[in-house]
C-alpha positions, 0 to 999 in steps of 0.5 A: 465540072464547075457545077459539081465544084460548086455543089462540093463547096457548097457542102464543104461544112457538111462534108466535114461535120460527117468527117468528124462524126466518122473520126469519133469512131474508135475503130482500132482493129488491132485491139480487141477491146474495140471490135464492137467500134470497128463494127460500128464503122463498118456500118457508118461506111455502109449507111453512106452508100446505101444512101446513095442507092449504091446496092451495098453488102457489109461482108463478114470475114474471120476478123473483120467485115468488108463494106462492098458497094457497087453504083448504078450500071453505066452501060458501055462505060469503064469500071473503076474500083476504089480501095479503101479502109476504115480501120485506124491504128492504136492511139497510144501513147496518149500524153503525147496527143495534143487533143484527144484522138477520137474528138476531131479538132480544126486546127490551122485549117486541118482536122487533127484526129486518127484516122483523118488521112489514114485512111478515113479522110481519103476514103471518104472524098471518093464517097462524096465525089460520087455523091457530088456527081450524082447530085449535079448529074443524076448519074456517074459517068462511069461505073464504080465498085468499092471495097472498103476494109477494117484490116489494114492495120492489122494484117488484111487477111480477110481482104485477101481472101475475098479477093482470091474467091472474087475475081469475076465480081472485082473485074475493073478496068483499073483500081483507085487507091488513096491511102497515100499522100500529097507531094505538099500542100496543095500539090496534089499527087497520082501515086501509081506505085508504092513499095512492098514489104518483107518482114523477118523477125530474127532471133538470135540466142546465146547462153541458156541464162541471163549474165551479169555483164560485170561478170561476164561481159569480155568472155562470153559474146552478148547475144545482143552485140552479135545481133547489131554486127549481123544486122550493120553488115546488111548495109554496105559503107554505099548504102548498097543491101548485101542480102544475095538477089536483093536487087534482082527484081528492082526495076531501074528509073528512067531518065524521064522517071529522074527528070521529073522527080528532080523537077519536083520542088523537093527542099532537103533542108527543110525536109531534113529539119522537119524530122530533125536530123542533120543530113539524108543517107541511104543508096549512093547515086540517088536523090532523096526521091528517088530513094524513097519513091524508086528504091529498095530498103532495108530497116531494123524496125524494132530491138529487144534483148 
């Protein structure tokens, strides 16, 4: 392994410099006004495996296209399939950036601009470590397919839809995702399980106009104070979700499970002061952790009246 080390040290500033050049796209596929930058990326990704010598297709979809690539067949070896995107999410509100978002900045040793750990930055060093291996070794100690997209942050649903009309082509012996993050620095992370979601909007209607509260307010219920009732009463005073069934499929830590989580140094004060807030809440009988990591939720995540 040292040779490769070396190699990747040694085009660290390379490395970096195509970071940046990959972050100046502003390839926000939410907004339409972007879709000619979300294919520009497309085709950056692209440019990166095929040199390489990766056969490399760049997929269209309904929305937008998926970049597939495959490495030269390694016979008798497994196959892994590394997951990614290249789409980033919409950069306002932009006077709260302290540099421009799409003008990549060092600062403290790391590369301030959108996409660079979501997910252009983790992607990219599965790219260079097989070009690292390829490089040192002339060849890769097992087979790699990458599918690479430009809808995560906006649905995924040409992905999807690949997937399903894919199976035999996608077949892996296991999948390498990296859109994720490290316990800490220089902790480094395996993260083998993330939690799903389930998304409602609710709407709940009152009288058939708009009322003065002045006039109103004490004899006709506020739709909007109806709302906030129902959702508080989702959540027990032990932190426990009311919805029926919620907890049916949820499968329970184990003692090794807990063990090593608590092994982890976890400090709360400083977790707590980092996103300023006094104290941590949630289920009883759990760490932070494990809430996090192990745990269902429920989160109103949005209010309008």
């Amino acid at each position: 392994m040292q040779p490769i080390n070396d190699y990747l040290d040694a085009n660290r500033d390379r490395f970096e410099q195509e970071l940046c050049e990959f972050l100046r796209i502003a390839s926000i596929s939410a907004d339409p006004t972007y879709r000619d930058d979300v294919a520009r990326a497309a085709g950056w990704v692209a440019g990166q495996f095929e040199r390489m010598g990766f056969p490399t297709e760049i997929i269209p979809t309904d929305g937008h296209p998926l970049v597939y690539a495959e490495s030269p067949h390694v016979p008798g070896a497994p196959t892994a399939l590394v997951y990614g995107h290249y789409d980033v999410q919409p950069v306002v509100p932009l006077e709260l950036w302290i540099t421009p978002p799409f003008e990549p900045t060092v600062r403290d040793g790391c590369v301030f601009a959108r996409g660079s750990t979501d997910d252009k930055g983790q992607m990219l060093t599965h790219v260079k470590s097989a070009e690292a291996w390829l490089a040192v070794e002339r060849r890769l100690p097992i087979n790699l397919k990458f599918i690479i997209e430009g809808e995560e942050e906006c649905g995924g649903q040409g992905l999807a839809a690949f997937v399903r009309a894919n199976r035999e082509r996608l077949a892996c012996d296991c999948a390498v995702v990296s859109d994720s993050s490290q316990f800490g620095p220089g902790r480094p992370a395996i993260t083998c399980g993330l939690r799903g979601i389930v998304y409602a909007d609710l709407r709940l209607r009152g009288p058939n106009r708009d009322l003065h509260s002045g006039s109103f307010g004490g004899a006709v219920a506020n739709p909007a104070n109806a709302m906030a009732k129902m959702l508080a009463a989702l959540v027990d005073e032990h932190g426990r979700i009311q919805i029926p069934g919620f907890y049916d499929d949820v499968v329970p830590l184990t003692d090794k499970q807990r063990e090593q989580m608590a092994a982890l140094a976890f400090d709360e004060a400083a977790y707590r002061a980092g996103i300023g807030v006094s104290s941590l809440s949630g289920e009883e009988g759990f760490t932070a952790l494990e809430r996090l990591w192990a745990r269902p939720t429920f989160d109103v995540c949005g209010l309008w009246s």
